[in-house]
N, CA, C and O atoms as CSV, one atom per row, in Angstrom:
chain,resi,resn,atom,element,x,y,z
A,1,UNK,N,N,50.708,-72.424,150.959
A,1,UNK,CA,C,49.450,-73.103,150.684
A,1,UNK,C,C,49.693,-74.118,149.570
A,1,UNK,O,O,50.293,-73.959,148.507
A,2,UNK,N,N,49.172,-75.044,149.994
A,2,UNK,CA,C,49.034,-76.361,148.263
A,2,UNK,C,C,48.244,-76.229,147.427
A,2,UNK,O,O,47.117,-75.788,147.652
A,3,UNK,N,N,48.628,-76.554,146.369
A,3,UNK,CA,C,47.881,-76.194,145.020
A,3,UNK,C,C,46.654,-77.077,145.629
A,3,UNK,O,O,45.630,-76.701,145.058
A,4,UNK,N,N,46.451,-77.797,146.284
A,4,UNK,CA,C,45.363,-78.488,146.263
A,4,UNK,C,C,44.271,-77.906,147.308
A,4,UNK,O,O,43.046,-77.800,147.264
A,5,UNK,N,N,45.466,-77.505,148.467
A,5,UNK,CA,C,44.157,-76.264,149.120
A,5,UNK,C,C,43.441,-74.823,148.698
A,5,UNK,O,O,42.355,-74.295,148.937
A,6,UNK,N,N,44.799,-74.422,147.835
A,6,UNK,CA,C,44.349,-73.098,146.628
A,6,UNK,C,C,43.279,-73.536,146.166
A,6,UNK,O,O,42.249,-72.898,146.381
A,7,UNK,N,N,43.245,-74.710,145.430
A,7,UNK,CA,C,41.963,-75.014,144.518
A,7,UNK,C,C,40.756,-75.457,145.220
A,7,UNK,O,O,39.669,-75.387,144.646
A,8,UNK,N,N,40.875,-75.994,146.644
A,8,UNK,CA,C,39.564,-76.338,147.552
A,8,UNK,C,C,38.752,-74.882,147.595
A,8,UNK,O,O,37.594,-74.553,147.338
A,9,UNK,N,N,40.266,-73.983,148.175
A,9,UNK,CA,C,39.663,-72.588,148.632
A,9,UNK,C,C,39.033,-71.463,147.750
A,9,UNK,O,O,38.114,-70.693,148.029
A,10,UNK,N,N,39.703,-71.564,146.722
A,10,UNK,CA,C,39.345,-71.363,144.935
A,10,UNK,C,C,37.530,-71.783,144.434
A,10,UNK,O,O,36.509,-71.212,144.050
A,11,UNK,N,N,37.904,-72.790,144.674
A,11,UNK,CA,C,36.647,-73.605,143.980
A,11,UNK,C,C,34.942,-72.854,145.389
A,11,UNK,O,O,33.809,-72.487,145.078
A,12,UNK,N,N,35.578,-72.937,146.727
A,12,UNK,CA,C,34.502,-71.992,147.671
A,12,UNK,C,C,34.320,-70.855,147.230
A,12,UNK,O,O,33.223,-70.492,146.807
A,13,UNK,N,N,35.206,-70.220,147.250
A,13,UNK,CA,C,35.307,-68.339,146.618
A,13,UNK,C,C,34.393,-68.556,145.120
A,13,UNK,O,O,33.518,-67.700,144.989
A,14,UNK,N,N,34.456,-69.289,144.305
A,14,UNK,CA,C,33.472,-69.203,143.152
A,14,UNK,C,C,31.961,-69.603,143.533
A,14,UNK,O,O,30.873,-69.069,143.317
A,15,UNK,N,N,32.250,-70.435,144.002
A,15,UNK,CA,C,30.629,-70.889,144.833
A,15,UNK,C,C,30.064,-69.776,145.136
A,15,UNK,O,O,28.953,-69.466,144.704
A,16,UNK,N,N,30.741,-69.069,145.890
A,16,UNK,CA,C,30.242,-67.906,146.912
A,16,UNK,C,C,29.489,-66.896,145.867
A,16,UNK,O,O,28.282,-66.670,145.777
A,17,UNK,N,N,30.745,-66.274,144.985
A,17,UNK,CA,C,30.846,-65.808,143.917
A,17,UNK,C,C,29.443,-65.562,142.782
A,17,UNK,O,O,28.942,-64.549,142.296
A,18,UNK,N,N,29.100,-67.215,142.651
A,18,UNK,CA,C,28.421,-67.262,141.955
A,18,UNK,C,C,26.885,-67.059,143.049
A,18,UNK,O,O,26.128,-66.174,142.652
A,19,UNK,N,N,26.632,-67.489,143.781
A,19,UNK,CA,C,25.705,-67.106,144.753
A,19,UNK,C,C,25.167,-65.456,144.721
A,19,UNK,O,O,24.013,-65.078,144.519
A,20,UNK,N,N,26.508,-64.522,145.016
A,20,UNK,CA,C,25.996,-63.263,144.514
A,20,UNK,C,C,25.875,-63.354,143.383
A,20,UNK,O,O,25.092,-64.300,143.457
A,21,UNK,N,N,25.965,-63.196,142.367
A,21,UNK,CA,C,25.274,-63.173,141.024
A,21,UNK,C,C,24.106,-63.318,141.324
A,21,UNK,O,O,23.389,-62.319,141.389
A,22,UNK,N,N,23.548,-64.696,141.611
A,22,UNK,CA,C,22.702,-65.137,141.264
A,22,UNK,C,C,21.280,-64.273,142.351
A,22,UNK,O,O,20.079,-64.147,142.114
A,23,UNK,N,N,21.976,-63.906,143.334
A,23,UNK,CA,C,20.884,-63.103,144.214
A,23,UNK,C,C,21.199,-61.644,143.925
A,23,UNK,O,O,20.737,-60.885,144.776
A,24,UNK,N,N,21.789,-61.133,143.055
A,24,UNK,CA,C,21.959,-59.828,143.021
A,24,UNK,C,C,23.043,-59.282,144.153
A,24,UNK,O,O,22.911,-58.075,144.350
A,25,UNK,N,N,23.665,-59.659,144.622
A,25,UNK,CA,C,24.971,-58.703,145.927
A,25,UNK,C,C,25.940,-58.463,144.859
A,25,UNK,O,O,26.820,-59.302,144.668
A,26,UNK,N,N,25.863,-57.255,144.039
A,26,UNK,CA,C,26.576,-57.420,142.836
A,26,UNK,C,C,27.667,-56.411,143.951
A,26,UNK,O,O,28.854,-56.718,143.845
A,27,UNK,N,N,27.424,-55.527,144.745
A,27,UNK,CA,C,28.846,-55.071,145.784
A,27,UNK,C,C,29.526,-56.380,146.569
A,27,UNK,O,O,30.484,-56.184,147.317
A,28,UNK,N,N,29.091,-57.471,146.405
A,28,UNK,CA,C,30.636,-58.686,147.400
A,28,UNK,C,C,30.842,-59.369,146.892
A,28,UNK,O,O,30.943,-60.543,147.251
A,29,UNK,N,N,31.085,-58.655,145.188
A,29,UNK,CA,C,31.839,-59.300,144.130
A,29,UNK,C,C,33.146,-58.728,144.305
A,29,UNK,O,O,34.118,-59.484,144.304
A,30,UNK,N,N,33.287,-57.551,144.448
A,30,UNK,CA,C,34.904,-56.776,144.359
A,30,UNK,C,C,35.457,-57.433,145.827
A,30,UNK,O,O,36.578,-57.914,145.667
A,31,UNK,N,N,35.058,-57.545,146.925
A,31,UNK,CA,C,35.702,-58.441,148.363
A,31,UNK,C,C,36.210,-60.120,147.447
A,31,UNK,O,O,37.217,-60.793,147.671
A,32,UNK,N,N,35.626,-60.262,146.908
A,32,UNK,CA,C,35.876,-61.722,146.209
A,32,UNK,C,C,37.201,-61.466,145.069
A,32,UNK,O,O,38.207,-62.173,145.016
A,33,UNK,N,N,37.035,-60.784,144.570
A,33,UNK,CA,C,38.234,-60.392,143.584
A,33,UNK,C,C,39.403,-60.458,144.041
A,33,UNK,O,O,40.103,-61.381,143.627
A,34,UNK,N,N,39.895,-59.627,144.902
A,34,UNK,CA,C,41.232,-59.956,145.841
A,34,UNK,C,C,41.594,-61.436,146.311
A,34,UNK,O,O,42.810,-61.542,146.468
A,35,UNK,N,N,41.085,-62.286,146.507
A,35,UNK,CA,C,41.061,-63.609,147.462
A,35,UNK,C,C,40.918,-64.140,145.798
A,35,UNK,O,O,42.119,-64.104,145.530
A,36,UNK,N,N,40.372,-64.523,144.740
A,36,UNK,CA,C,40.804,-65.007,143.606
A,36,UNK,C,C,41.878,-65.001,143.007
A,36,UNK,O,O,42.509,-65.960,142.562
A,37,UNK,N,N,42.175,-63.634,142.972
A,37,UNK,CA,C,43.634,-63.118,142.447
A,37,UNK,C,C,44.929,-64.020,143.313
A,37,UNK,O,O,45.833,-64.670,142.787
A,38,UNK,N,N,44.813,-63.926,143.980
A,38,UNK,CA,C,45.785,-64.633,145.200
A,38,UNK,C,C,45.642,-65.793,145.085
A,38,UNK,O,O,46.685,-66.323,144.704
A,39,UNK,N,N,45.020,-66.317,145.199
A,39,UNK,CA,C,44.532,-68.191,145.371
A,39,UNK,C,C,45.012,-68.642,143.712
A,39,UNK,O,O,45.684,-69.633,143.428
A,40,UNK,N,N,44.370,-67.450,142.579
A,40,UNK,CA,C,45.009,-68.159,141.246
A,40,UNK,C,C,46.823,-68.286,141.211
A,40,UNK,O,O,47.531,-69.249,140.917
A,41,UNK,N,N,47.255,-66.612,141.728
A,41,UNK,CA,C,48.979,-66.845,141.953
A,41,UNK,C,C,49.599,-67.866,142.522
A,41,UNK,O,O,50.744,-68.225,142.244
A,42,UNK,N,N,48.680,-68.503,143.552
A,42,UNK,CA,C,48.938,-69.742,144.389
A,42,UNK,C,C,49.631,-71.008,143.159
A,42,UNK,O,O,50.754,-71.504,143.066
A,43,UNK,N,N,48.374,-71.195,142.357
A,43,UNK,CA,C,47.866,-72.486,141.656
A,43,UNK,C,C,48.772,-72.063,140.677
A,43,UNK,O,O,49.125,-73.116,140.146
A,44,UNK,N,N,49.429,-71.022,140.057
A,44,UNK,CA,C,50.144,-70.539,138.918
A,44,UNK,C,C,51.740,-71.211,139.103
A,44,UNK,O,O,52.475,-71.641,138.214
A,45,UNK,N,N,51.952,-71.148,140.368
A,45,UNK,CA,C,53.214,-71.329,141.117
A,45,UNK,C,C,53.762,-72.550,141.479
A,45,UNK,O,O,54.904,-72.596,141.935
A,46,UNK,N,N,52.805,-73.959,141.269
A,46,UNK,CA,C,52.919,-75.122,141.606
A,46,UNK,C,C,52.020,-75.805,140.592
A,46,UNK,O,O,51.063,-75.206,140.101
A,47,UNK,N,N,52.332,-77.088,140.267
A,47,UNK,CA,C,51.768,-77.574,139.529
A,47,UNK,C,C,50.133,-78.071,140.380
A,47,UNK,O,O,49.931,-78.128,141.593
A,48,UNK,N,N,49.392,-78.301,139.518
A,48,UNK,CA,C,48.259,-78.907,140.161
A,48,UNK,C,C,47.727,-79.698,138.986
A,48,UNK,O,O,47.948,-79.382,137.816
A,49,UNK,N,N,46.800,-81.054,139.477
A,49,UNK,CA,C,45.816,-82.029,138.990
A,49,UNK,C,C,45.392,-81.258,137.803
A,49,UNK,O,O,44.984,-80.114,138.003
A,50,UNK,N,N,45.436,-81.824,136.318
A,50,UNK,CA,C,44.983,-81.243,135.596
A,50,UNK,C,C,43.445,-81.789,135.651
A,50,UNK,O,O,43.291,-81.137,134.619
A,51,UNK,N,N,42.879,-82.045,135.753
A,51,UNK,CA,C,41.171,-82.324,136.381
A,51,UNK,C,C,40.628,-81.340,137.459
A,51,UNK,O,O,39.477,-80.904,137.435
A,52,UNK,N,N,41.908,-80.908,138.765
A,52,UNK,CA,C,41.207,-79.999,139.167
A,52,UNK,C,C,41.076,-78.374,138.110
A,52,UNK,O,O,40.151,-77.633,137.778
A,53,UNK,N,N,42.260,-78.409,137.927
A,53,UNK,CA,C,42.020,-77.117,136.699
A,53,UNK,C,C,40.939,-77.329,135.879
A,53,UNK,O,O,40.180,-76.362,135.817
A,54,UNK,N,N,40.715,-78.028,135.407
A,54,UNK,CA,C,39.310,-78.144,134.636
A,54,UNK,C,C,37.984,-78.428,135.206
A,54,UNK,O,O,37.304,-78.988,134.346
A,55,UNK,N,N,37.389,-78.281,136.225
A,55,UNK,CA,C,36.683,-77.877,137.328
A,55,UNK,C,C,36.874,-76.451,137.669
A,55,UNK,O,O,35.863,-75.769,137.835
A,56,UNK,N,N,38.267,-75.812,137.817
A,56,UNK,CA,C,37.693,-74.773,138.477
A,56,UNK,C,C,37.276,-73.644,137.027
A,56,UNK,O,O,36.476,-72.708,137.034
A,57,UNK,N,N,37.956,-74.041,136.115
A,57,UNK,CA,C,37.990,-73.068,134.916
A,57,UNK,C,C,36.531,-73.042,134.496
A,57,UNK,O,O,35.934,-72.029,134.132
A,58,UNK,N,N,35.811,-74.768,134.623
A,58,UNK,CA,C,34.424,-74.464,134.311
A,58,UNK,C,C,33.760,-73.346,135.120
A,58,UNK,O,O,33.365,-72.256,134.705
A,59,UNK,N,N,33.719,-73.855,136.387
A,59,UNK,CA,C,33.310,-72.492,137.429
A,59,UNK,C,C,33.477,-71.144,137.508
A,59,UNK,O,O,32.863,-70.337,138.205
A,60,UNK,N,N,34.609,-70.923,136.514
A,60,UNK,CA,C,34.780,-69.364,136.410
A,60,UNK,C,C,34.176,-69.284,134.960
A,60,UNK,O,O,34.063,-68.087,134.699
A,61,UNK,N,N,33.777,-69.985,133.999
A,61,UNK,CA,C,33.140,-69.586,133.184
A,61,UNK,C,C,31.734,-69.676,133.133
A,61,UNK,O,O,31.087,-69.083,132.270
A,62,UNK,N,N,31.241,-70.354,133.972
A,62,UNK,CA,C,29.984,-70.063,134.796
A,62,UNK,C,C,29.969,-68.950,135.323
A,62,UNK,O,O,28.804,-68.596,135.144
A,63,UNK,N,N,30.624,-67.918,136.011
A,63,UNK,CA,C,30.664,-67.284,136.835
A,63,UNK,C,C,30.604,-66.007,135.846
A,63,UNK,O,O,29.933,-65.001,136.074
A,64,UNK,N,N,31.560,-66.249,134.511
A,64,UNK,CA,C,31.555,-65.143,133.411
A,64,UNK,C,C,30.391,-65.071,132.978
A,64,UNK,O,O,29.990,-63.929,132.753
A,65,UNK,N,N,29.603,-66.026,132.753
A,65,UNK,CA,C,28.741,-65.746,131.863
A,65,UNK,C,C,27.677,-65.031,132.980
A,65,UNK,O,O,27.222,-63.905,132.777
A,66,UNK,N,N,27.371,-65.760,134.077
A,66,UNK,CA,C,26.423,-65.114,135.002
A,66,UNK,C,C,26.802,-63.475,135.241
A,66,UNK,O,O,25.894,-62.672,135.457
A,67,UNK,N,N,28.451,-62.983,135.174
A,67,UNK,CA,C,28.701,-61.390,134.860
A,67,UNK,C,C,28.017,-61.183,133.876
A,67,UNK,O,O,27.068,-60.402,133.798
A,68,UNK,N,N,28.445,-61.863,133.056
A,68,UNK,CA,C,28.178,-60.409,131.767
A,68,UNK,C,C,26.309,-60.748,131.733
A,68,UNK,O,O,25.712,-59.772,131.279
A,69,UNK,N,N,25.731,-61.475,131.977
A,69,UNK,CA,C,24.022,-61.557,132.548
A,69,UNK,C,C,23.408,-60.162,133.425
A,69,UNK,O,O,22.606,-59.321,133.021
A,70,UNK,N,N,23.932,-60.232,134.444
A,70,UNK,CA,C,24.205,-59.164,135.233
A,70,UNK,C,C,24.567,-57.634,134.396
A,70,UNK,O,O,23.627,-56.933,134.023
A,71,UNK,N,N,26.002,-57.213,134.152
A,71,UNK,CA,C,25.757,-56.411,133.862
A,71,UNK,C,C,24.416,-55.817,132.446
A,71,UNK,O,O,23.870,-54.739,132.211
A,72,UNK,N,N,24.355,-57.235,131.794
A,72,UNK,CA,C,23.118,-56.812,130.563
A,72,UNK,C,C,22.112,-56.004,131.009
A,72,UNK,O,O,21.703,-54.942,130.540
A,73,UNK,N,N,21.619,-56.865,132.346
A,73,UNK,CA,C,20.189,-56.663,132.874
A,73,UNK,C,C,20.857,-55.138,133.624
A,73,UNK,O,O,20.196,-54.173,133.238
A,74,UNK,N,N,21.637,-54.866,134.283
A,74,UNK,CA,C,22.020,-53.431,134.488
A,74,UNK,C,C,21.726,-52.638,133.563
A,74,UNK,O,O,20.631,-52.089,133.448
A,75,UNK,N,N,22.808,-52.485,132.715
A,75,UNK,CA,C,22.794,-51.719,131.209
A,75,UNK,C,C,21.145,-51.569,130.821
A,75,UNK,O,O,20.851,-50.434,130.446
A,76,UNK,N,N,20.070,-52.510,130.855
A,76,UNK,CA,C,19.091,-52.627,130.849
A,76,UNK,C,C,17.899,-52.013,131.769
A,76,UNK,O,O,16.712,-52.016,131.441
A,77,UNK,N,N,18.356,-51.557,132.821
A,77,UNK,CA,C,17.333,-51.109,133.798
A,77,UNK,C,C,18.279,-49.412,133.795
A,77,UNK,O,O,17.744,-48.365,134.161
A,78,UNK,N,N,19.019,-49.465,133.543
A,78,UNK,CA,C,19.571,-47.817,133.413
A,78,UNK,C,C,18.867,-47.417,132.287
A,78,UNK,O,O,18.375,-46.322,132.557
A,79,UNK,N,N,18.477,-47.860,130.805
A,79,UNK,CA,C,18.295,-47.369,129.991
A,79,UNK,C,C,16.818,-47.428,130.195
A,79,UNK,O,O,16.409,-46.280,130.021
A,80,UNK,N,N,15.850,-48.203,130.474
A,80,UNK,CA,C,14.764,-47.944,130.881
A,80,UNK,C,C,14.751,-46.671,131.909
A,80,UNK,O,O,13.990,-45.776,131.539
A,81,UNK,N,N,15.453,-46.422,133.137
A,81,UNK,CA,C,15.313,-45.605,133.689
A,81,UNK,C,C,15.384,-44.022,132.858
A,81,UNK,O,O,14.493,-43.178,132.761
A,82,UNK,N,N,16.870,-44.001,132.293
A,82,UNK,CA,C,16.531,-42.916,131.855
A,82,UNK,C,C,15.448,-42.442,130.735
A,82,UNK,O,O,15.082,-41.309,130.425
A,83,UNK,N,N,15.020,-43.887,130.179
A,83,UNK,CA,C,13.614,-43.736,129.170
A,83,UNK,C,C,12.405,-42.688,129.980
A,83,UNK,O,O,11.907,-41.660,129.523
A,84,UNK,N,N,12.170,-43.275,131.184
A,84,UNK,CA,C,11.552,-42.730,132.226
A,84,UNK,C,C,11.795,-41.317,132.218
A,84,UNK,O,O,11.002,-40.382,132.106
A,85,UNK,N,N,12.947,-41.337,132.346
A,85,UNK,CA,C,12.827,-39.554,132.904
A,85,UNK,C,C,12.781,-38.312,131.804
A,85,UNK,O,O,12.635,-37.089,131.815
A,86,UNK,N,N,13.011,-39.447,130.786
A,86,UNK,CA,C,13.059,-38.097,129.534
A,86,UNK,C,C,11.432,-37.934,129.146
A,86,UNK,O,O,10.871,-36.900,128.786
A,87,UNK,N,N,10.777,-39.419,129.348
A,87,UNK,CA,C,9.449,-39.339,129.509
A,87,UNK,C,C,8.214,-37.936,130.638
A,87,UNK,O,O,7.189,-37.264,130.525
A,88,UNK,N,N,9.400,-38.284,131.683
A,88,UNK,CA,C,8.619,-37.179,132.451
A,88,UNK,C,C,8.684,-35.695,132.238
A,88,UNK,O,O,7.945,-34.891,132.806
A,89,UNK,N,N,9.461,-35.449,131.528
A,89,UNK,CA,C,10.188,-33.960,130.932
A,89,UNK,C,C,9.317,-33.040,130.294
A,89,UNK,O,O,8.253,-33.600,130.031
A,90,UNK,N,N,9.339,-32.067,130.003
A,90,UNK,CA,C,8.669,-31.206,128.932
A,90,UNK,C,C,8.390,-32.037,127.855
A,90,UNK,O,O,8.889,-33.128,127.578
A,91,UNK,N,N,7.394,-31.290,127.187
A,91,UNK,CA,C,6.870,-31.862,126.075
A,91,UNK,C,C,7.347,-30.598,124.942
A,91,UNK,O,O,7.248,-29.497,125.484
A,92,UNK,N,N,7.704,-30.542,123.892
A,92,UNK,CA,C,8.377,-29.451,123.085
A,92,UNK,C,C,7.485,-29.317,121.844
A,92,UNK,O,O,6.905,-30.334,121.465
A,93,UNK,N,N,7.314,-28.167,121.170
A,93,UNK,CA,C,6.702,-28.057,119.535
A,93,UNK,C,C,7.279,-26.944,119.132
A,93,UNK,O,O,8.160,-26.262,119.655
A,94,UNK,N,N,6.514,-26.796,117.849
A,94,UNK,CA,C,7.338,-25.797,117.091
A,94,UNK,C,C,6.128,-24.801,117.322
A,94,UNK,O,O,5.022,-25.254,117.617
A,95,UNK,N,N,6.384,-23.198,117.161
A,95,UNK,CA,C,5.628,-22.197,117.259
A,95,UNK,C,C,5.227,-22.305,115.298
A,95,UNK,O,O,5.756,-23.130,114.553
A,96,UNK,N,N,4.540,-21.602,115.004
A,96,UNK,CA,C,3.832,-21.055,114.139
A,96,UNK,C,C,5.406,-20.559,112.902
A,96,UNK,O,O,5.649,-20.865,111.735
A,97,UNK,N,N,6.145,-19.695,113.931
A,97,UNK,CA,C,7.256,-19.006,112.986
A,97,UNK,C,C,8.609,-20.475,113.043
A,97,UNK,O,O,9.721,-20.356,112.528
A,98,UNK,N,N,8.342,-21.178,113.452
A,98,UNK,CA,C,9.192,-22.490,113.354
A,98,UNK,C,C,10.388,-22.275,114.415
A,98,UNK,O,O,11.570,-22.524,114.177
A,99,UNK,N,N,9.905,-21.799,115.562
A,99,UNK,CA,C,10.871,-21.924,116.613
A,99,UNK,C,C,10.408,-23.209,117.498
A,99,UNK,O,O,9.289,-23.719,117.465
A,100,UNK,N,N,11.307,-23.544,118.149
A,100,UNK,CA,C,10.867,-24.842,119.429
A,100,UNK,C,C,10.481,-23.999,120.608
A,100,UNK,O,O,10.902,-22.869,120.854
A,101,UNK,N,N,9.669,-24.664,121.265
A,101,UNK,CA,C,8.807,-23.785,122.197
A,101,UNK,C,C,8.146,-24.948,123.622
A,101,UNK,O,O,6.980,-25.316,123.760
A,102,UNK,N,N,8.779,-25.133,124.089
A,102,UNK,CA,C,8.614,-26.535,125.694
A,102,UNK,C,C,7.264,-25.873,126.026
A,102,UNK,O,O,6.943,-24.727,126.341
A,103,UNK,N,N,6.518,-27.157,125.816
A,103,UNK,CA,C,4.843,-27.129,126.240
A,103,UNK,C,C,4.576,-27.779,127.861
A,103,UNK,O,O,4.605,-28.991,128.073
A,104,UNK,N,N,4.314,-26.739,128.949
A,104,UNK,CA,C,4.242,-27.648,130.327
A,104,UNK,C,C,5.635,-27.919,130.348
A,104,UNK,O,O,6.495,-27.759,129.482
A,105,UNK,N,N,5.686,-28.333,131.439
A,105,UNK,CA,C,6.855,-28.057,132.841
A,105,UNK,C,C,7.363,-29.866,132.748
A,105,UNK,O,O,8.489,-30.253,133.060
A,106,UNK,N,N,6.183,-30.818,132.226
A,106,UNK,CA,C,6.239,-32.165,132.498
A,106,UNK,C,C,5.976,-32.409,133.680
A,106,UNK,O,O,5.849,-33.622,133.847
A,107,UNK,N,N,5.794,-31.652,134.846
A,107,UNK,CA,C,5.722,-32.481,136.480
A,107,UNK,C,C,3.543,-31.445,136.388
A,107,UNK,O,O,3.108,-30.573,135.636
A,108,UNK,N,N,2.900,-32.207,137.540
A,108,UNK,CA,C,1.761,-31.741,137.737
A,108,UNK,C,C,1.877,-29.844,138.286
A,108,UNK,O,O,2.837,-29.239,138.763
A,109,UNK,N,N,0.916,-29.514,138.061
A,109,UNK,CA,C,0.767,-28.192,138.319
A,109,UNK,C,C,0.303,-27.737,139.439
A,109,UNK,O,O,0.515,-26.666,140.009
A,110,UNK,N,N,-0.673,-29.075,139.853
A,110,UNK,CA,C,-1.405,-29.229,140.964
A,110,UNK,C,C,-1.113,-30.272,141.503
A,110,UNK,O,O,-0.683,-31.150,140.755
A,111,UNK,N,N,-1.211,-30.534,142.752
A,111,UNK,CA,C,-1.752,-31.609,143.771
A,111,UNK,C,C,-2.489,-32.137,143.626
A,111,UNK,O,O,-3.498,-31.443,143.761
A,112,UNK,N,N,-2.865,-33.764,143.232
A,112,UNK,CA,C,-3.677,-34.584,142.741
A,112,UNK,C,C,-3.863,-35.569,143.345
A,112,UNK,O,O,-4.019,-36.675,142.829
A,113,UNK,N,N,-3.880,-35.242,144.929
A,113,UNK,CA,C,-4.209,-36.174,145.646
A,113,UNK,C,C,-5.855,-36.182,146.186
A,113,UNK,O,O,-6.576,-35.208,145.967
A,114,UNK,N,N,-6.174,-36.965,146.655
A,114,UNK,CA,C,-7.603,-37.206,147.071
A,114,UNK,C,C,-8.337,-36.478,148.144
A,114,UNK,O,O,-9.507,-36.764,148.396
């Protein structure tokens, strides 16, 4: 392959790349990983246009920053989640003689439908 088709084919694979990000297909990011890896060994191996290198490097740092975006907002909806569930949990106090003592179960007791 030519450094110059590496970098055509390079420069699609980030496109793509960045597309999931941007819609959330955060699973046909790892299918993309393999086909980067390869296409960069390509471009490593032959010289290429220093202009195209600086095009594609922007694109992968576009592409970084839209990761680490992604995982934030992850990291972010896990910790809300588990906010949630510790929310739904028992409720705890102390007895009289200063022991801890779980008040309610946290889930309904009853059926509270209509």
């Amino acid at each position: 392959m030519t450094p110059r088709a590496a970098a055509t084919r390079l420069d699609a694979v980030l496109e793509a790349e960045r597309q999931a990000l941007r819609s959330g297909q955060i699973d046909a990011l790892a299918s993309m990983a393999d086909e980067k890896a390869t296409l960069l060994d390509a471009l490593t191996r032959k010289p290429c246009p220093p202009e195209v290198l600086t095009q594609l490097r922007q694109g992968m740092e576009r592409n970084a920053k839209l990761a680490a975006a992604a995982a934030h907002g992850i990291r972010d909806a896990m910790t809300r989640l588990q906010d949630i569930k510790q929310a739904a949990g028992p409720i705890s106090g102390y007895c009289d003689d200063g022991t801890r003592q779980n008040i309610g179960s946290g889930r309904p007791t009853r059926d509270l439908k209509a």
